[in-house]
Structure formats: C-alpha cells, structure tokens
Z-matrix of the N, CA and C atoms (Angstrom, degrees):
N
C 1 1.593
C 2 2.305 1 24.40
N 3 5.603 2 108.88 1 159.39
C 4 0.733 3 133.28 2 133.54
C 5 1.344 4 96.05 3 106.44
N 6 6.201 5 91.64 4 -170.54
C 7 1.813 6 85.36 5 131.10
C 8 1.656 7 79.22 6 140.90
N 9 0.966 8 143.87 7 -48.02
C 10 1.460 9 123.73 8 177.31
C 11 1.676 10 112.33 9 168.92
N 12 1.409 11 132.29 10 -162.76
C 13 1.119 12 132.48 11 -146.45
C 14 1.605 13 111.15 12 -73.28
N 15 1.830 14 82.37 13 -32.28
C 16 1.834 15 85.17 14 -176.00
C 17 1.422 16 100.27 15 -83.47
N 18 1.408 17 125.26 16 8.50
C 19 1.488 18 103.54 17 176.22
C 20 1.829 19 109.21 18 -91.08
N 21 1.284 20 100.79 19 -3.23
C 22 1.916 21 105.40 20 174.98
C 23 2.118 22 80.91 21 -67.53
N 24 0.601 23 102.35 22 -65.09
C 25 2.312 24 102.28 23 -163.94
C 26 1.648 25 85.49 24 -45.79
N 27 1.735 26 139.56 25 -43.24
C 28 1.152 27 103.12 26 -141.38
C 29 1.487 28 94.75 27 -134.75
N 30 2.007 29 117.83 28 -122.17
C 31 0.665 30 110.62 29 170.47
C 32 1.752 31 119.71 30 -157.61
N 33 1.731 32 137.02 31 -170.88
C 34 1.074 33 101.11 32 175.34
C 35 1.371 34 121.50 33 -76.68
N 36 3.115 35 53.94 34 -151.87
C 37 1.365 36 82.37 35 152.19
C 38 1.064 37 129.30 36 124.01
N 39 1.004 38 143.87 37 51.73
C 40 0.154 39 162.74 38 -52.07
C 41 1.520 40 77.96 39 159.36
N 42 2.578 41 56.44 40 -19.55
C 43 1.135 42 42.28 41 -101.37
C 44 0.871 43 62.74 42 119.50
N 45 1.881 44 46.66 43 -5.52
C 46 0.884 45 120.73 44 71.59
C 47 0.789 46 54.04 45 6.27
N 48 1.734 47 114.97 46 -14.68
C 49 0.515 48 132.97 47 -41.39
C 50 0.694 49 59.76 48 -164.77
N 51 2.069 50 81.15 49 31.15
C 52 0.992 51 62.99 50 88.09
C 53 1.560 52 100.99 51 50.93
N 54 1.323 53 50.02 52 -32.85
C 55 0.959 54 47.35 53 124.60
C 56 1.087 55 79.57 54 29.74
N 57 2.408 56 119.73 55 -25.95
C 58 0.660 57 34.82 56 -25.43
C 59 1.173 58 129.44 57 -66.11
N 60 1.570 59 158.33 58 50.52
C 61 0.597 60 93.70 59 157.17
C 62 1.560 61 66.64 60 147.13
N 63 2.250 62 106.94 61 -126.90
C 64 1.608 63 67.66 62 171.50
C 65 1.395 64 101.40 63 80.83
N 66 1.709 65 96.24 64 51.62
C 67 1.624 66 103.00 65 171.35
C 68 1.162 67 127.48 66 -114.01
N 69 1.183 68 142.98 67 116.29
C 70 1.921 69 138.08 68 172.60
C 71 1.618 70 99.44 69 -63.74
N 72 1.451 71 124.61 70 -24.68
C 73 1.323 72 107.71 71 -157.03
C 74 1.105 73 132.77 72 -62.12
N 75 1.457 74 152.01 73 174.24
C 76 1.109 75 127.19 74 162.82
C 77 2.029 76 110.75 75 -118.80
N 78 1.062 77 92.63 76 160.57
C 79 1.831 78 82.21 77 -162.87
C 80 1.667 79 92.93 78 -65.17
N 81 1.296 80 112.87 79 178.82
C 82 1.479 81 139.07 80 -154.43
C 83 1.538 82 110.38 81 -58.71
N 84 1.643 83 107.81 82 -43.65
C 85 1.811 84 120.93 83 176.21
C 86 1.334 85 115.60 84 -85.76
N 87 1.559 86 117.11 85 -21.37
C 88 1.302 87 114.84 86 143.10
C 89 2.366 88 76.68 87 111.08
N 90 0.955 89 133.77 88 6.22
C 91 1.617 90 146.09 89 -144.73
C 92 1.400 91 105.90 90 -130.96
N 93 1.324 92 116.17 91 -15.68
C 94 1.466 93 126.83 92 175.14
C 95 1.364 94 109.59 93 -23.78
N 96 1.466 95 127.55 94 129.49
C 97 1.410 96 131.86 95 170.64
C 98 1.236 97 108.28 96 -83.38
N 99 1.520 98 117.48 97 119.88
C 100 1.540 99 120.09 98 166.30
C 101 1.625 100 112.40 99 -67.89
N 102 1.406 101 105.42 100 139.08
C 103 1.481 102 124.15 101 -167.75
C 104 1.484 103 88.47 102 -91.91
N 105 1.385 104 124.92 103 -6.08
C 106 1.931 105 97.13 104 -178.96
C 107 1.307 106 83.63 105 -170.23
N 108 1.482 107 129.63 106 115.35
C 109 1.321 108 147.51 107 -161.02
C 110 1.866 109 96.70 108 -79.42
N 111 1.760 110 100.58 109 -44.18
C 112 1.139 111 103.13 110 -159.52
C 113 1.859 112 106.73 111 -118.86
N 114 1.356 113 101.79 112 69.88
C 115 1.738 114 109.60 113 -176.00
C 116 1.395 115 99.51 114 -49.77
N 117 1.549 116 102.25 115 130.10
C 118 1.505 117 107.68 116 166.40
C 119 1.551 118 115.98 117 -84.06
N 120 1.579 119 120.82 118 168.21
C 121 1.268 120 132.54 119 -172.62
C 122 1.710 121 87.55 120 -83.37
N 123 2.001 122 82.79 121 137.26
C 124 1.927 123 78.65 122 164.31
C 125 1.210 124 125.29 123 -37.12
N 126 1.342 125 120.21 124 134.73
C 127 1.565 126 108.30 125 157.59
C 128 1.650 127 140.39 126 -62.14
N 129 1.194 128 101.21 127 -45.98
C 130 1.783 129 105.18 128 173.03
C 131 1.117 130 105.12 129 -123.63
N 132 1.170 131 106.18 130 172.11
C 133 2.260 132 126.48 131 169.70
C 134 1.395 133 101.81 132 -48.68
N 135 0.767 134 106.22 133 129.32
C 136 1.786 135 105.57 134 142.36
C 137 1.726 136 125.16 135 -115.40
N 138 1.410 137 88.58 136 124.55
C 139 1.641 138 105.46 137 178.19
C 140 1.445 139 100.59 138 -83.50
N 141 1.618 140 117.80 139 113.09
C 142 1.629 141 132.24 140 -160.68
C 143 2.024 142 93.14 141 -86.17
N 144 1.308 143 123.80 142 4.52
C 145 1.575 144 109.03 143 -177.33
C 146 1.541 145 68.38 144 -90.12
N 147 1.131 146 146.53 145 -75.06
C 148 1.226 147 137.67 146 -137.61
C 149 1.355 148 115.77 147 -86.25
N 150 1.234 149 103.94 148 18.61
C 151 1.973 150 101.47 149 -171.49
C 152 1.824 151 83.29 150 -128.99
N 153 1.403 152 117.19 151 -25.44
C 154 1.914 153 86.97 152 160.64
C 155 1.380 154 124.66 153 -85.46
N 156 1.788 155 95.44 154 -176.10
C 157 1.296 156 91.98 155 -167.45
C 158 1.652 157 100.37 156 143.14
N 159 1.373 158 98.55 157 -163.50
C 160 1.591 159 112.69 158 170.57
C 161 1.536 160 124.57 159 -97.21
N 162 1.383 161 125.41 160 122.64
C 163 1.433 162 119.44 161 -164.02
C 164 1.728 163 97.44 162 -125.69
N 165 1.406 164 114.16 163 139.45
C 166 1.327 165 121.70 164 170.26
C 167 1.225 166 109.55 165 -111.38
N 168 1.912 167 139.64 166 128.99
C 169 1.175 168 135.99 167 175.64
C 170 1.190 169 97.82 168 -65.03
N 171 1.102 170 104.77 169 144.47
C 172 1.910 171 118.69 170 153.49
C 173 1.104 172 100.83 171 -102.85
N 174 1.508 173 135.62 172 -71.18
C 175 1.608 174 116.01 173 167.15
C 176 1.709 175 93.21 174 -146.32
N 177 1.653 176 89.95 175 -170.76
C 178 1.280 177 136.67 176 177.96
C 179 1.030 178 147.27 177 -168.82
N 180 1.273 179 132.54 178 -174.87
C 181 1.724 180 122.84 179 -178.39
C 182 1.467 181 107.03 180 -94.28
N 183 0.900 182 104.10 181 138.17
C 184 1.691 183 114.43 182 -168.31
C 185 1.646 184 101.80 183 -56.33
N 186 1.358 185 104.38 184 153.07
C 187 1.846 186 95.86 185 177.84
C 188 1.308 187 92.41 186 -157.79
N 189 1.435 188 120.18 187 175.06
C 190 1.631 189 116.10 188 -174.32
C 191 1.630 190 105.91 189 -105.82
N 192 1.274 191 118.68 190 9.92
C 193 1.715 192 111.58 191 152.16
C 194 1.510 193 123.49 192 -87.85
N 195 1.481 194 108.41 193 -15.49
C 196 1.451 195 88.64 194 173.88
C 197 1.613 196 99.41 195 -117.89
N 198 1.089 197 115.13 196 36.25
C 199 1.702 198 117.31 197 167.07
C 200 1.149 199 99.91 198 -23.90
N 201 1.576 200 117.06 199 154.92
C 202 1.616 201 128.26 200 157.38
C 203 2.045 202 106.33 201 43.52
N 204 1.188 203 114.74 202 29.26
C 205 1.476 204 112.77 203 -176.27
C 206 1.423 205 116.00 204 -104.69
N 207 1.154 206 123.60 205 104.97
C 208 1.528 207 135.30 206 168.54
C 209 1.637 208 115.76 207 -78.86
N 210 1.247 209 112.86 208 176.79
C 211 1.834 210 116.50 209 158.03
C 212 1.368 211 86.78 210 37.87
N 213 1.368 212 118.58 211 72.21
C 214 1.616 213 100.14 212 147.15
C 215 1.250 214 119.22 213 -132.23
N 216 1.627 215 100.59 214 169.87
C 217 1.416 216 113.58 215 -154.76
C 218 1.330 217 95.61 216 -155.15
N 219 1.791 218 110.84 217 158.24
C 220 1.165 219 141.75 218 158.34
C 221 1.264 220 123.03 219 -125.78
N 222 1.834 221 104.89 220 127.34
C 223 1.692 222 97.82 221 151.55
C 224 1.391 223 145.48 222 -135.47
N 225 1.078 224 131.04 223 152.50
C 226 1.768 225 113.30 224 -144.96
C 227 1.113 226 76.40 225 -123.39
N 228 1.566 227 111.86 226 149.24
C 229 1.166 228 131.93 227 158.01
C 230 1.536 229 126.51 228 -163.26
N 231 1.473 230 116.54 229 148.82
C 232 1.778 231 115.77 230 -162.43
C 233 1.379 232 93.07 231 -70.56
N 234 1.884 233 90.24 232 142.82
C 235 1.916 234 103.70 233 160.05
C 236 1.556 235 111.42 234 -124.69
N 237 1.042 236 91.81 235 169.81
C 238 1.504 237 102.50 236 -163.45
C 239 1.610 238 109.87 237 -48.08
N 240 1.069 239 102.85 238 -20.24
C 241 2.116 240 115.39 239 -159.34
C 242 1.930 241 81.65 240 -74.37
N 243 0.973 242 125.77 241 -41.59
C 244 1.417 243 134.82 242 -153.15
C 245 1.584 244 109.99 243 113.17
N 246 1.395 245 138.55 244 -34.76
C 247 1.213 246 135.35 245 169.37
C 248 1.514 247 132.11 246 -44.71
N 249 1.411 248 152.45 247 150.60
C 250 0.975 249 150.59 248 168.65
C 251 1.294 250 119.98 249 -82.29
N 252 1.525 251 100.67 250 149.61
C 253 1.871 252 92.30 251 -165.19
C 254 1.546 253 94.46 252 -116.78
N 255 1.155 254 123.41 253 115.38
C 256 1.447 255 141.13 254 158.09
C 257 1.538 256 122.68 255 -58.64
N 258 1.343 257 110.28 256 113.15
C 259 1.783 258 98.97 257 166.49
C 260 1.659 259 91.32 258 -139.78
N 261 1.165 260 94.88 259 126.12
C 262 1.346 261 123.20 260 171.50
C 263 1.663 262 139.16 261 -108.93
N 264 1.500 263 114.49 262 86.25
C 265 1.329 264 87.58 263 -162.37
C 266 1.853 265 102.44 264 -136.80
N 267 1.446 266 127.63 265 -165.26
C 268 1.051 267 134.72 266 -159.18
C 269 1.847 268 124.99 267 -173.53
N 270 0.782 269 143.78 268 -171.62
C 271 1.310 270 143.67 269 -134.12
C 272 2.130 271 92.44 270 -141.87
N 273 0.653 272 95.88 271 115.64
C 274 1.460 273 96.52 272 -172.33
C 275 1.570 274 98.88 273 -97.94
N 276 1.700 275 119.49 274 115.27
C 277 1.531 276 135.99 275 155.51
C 278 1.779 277 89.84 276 103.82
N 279 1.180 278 127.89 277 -7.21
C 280 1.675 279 112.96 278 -172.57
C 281 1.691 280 85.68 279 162.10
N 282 1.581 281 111.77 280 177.14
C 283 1.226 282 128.00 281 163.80
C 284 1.116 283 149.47 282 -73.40
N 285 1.410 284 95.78 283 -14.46
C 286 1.535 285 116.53 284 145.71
C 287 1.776 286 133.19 285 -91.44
N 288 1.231 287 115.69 286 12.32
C 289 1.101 288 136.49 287 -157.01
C 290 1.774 289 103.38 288 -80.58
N 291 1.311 290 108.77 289 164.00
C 292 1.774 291 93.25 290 169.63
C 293 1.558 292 111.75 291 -69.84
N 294 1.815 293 100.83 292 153.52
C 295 1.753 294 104.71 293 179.97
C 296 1.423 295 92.83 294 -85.45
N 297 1.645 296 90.46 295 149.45
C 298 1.396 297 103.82 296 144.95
C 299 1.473 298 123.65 297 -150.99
N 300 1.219 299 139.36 298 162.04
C 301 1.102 300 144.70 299 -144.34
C 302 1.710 301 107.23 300 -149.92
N 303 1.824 302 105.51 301 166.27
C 304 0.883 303 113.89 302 178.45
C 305 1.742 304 103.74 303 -171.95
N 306 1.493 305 94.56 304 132.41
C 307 1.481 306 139.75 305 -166.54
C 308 1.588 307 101.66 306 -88.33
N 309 1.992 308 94.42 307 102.73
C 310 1.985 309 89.00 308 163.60
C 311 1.419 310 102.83 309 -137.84
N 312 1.085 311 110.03 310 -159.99
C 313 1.378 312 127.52 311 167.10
C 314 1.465 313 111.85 312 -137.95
N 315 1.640 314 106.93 313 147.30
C 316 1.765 315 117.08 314 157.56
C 317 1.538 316 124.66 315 -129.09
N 318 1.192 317 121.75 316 148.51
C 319 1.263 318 150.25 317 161.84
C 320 1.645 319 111.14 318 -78.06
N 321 1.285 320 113.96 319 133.25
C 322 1.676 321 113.83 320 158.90
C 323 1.231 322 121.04 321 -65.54
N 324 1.480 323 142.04 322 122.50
C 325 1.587 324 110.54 323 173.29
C 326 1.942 325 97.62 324 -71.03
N 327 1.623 326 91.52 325 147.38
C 328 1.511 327 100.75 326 178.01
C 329 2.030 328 111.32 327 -75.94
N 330 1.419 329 94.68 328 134.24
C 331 1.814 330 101.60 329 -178.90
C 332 1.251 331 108.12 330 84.43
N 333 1.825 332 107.21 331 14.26
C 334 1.615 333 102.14 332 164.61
C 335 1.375 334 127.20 333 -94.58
N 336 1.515 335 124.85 334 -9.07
C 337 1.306 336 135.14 335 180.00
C 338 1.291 337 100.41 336 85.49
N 339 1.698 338 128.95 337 25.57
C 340 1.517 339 103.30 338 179.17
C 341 1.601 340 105.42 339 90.68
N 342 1.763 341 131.68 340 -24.52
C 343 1.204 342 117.22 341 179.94
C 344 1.501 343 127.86 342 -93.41
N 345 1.277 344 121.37 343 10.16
C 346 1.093 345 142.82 344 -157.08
C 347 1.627 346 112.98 345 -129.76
N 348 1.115 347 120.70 346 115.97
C 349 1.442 348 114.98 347 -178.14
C 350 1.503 349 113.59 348 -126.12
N 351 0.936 350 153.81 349 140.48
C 352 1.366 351 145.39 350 137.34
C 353 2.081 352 121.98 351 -87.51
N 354 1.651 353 85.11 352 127.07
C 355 1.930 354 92.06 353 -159.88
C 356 1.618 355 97.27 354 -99.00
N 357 1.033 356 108.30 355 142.18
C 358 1.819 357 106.54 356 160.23
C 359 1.532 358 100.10 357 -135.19
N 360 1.384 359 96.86 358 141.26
C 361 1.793 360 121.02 359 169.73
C 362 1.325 361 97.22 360 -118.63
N 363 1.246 362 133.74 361 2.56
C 364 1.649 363 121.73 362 176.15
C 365 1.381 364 110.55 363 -129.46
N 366 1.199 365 104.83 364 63.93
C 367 1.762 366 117.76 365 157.66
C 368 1.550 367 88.27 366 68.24
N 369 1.423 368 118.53 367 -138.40
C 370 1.537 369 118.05 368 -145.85
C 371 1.690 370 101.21 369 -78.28
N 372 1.296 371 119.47 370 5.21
C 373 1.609 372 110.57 371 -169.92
C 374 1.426 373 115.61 372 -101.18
N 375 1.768 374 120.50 373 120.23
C 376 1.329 375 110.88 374 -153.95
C 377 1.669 376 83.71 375 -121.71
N 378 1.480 377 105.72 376 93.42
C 379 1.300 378 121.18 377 177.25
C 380 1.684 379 121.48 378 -106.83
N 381 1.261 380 105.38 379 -8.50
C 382 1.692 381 105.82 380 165.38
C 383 1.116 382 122.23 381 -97.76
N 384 1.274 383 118.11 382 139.20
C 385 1.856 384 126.92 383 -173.24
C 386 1.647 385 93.74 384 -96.00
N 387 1.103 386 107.44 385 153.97
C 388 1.370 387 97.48 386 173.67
C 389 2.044 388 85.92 387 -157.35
N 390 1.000 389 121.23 388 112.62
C 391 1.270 390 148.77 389 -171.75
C 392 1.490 391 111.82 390 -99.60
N 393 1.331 392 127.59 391 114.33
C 394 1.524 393 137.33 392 172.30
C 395 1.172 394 111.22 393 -109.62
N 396 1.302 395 97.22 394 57.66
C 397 1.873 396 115.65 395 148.52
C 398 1.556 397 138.98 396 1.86
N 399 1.963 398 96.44 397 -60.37
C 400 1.863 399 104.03 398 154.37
C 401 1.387 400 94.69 399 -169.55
N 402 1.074 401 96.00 400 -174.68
C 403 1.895 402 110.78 401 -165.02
C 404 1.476 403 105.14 402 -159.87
N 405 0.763 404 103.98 403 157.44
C 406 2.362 405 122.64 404 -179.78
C 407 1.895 406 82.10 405 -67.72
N 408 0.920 407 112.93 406 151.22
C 409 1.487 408 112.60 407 154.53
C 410 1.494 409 124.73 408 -80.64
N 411 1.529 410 113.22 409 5.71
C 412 1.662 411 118.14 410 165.67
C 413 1.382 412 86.25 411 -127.76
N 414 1.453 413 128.51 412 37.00
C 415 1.762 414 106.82 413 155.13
C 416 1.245 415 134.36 414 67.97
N 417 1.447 416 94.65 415 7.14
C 418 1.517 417 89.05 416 -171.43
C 419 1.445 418 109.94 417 -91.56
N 420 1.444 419 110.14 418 0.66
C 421 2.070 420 103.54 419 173.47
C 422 1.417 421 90.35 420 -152.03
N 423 1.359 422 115.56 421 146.69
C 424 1.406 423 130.79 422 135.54
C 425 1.311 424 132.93 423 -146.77
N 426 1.761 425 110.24 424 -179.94
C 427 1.179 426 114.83 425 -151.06
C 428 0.915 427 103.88 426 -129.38
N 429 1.767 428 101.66 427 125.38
C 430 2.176 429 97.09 428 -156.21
C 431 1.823 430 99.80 429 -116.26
N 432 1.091 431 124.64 430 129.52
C 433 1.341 432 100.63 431 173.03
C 434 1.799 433 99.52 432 -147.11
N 435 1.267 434 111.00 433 176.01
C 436 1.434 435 100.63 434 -176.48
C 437 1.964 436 121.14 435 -123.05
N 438 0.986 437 145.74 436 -165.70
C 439 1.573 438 131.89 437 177.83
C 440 0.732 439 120.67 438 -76.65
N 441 1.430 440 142.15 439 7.43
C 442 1.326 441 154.40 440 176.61
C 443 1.656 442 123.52 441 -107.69
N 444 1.238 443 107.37 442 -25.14
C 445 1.544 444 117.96 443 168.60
C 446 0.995 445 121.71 444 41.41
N 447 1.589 446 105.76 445 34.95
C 448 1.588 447 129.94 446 137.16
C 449 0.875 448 123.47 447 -94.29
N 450 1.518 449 121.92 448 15.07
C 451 2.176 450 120.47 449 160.44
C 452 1.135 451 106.73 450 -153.31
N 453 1.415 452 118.83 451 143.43
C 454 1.367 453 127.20 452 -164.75
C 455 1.610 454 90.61 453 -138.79
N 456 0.998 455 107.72 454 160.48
C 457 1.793 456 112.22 455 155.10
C 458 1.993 457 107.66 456 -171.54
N 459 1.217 458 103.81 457 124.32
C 460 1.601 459 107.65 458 -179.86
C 461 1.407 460 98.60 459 -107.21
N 462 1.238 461 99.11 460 125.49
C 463 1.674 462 115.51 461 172.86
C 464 1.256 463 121.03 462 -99.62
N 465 1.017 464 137.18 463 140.54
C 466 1.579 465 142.46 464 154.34
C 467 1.693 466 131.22 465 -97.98
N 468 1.124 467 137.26 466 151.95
C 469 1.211 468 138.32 467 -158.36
C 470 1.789 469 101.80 468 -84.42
N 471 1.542 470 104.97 469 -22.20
C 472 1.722 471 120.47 470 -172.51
C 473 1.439 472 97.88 471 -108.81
N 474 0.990 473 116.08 472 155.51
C 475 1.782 474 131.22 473 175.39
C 476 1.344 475 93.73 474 -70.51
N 477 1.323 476 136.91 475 -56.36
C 478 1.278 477 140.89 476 -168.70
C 479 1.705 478 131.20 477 -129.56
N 480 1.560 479 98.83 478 73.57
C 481 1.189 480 104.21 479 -178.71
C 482 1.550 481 120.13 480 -47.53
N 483 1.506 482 107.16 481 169.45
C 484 1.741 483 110.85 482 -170.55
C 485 1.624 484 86.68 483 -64.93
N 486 1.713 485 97.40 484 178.13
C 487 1.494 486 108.27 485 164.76
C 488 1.675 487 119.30 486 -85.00
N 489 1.319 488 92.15 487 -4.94
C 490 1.825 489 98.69 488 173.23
C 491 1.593 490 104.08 489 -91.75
N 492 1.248 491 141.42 490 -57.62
C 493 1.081 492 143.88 491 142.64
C 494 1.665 493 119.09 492 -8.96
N 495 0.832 494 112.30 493 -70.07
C 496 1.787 495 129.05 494 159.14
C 497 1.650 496 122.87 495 -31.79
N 498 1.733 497 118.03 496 -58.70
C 499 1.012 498 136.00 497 149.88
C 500 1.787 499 117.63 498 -56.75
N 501 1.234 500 123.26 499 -45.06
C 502 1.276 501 103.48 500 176.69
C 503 1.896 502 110.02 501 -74.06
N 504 1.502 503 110.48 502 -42.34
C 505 1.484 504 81.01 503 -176.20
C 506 1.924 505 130.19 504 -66.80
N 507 1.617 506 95.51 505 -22.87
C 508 1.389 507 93.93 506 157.69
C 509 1.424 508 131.97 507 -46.94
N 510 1.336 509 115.88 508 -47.68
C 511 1.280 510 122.47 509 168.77
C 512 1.852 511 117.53 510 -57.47
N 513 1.175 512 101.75 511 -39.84
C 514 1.595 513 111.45 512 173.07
C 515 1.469 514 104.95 513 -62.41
N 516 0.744 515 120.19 514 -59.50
C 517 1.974 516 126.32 515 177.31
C 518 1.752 517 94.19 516 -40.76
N 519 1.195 518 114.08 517 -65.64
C 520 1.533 519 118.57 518 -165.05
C 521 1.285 520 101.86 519 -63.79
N 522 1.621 521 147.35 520 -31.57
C 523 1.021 522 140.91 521 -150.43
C 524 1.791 523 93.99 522 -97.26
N 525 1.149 524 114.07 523 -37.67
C 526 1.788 525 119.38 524 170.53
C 527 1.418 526 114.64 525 -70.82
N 528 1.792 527 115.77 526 7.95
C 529 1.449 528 100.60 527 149.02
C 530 2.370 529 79.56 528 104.55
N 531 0.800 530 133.02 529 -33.64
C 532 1.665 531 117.67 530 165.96
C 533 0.964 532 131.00 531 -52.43
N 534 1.818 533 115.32 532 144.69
C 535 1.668 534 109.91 533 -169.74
C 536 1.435 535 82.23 534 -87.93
N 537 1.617 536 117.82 535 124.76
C 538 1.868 537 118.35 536 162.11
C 539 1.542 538 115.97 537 -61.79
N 540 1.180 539 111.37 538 -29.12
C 541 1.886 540 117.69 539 -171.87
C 542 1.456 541 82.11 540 -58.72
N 543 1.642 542 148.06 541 -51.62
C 544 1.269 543 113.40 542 -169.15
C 545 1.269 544 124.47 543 -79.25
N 546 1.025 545 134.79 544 17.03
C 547 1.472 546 156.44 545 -167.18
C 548 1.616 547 98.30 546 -79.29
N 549 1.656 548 119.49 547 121.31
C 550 1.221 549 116.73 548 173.63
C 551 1.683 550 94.90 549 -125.99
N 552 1.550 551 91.01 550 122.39
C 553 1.701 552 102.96 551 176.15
C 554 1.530 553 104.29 552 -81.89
N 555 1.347 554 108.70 553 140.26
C 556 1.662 555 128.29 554 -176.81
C 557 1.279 556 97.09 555 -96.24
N 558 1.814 557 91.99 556 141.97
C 559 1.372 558 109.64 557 -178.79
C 560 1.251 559 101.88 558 -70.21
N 561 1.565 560 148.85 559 165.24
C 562 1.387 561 148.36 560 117.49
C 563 0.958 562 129.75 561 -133.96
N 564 1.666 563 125.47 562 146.16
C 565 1.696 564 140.45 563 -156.46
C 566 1.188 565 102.36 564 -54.30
C-alpha cells in the first residue's frame, strides 16, 4: 500500500510504493486524519524476488506528494549493493499529462520477513517505512501502508483490475482496520 522531494514532481509507492510509499510525512496543516488509528502488523512473509517488478496503483489516500498524479506506477528492483531500487512515477494533471518520476532506494528492516522496508529519496537518509501489509499469494495485488495510517496505497500487477478484484481489495483495506471513504482510486490508460 506512496518518500521524498522528488515525490512533490511525481508519485508513489511504494508506494506505491507506496509508494509504496512508506511515508514519515505529515500532510501540509500538519492535522491529517489517520485512516487507521491502529495499523496492523504485516500479515505474511514476503518473498521480495516475487514482490518486484511493475506495480500499478489502483488507489490511495490522497497525500501532497502525489498531488494531481494519474497513471501511476512503481518498480522495484535488486542492485548490486543488495538494496532495492525504487522508481516511482506518474502522469502529472490526468493520464495523459507529462511523466514524472522519482529515483530511491530500500533496505529490508531486519526480523521483518520481507514486510518491512525502509525507503530513502534523500541520499543516505532512509526515513520512509513502507509496510506490505498483505499480498495475493501469486502477487498480483498488495497492500502497502505505513505506522502512522495516514497513507495507504493498494497496487495491482494490471493497470485495471476487474470490478470484482476492485471490490475485494476494498474490502481487504476495510477488514485491516482503514476508513475506505478516504481511498482515492487512480486513473490509468
């Protein structure tokens, strides 16, 4: 289920990725309503060969880095250091809009099973959590959110999941304790 300066130009994620994602920030008035007072602990492992890749938001809670952000996407992938390389980007004003993007890196937290990440977009400081909550057991969606449960973002493996697909992960968000009414579904091409 979102990360730093270049995420004001783009978008997650962590996360979505997330932004996803995997935000310390706090929105602009500093008053932001948390969507889930009481974030639950990931539920299962995640095996990270099979959780990178290419991720399309389906939605999230609105935040002021991906303002005005359509078509977005994340993709993680191993680098040589052992760290994961984050690029996160999105469609600026609609889906046809200009791209823009943004370049991070993550760390596993250690004794997390893979569900726990820490992201940095500002050179050596790895200040975003970015939490993978649950996942399809073939990967094809998850649900990234962080300890603060003021950012959420559910990704899918397709730009445009079915409408049954759609309805169940909503329901999954709500069943881990999130208000869904703040849930803003992303447009994509």
């Amino acid at each position: 289920m979102k990360i730093g300066r270049s995420w004001a130009y783009s978008a997650a994620a962590l996360a979505l990725i997330g932004g996803i994602a995997a935000l310390a920030a706090c929105a602009s008035n500093g008053a932001r309503k948390s969507g889930n007072d009481h974030v639950p602990e990931p539920s299962k492992a995640v095996d990270l060969d099979r959780y990178l890749g290419h991720w399309h938001e389906f939605a999230r809670y609105e935040n002021r880095f991906e303002r005005n952000c359509e078509g977005v996407t994340a993709n993680y992938a191993r680098r040589e250091d052992g760290l994961v390389s984050v690029v996160n980007a999105c469609r600026q004003g609609g889906v046809s809009g200009p791209y823009r993007s943004a370049e991070g890196r993550a760390k596993i937290v250690p004794g997390s099973n893979g569900t726990k990440l820490k992201v940095s977009f500002f050179g050596p400081f790895y200040i975003g959590d970015y939490w993978i909550l649950d996942h399809a057991d073939d990967y094809t969606w998850s649900i990234v959110g962080e300890p603060s449960g003021r950012y959420l973002w559910i990704l899918t493996r397709e730009a445009k999941p079915s409408a049954e697909l759609r309805r169940a992960l909503i329901e999954r968000a709500r069943a881990l304790g999130y208000d869904v009414t703040m849930l803003r579904e992303t447009q994509q091409s």
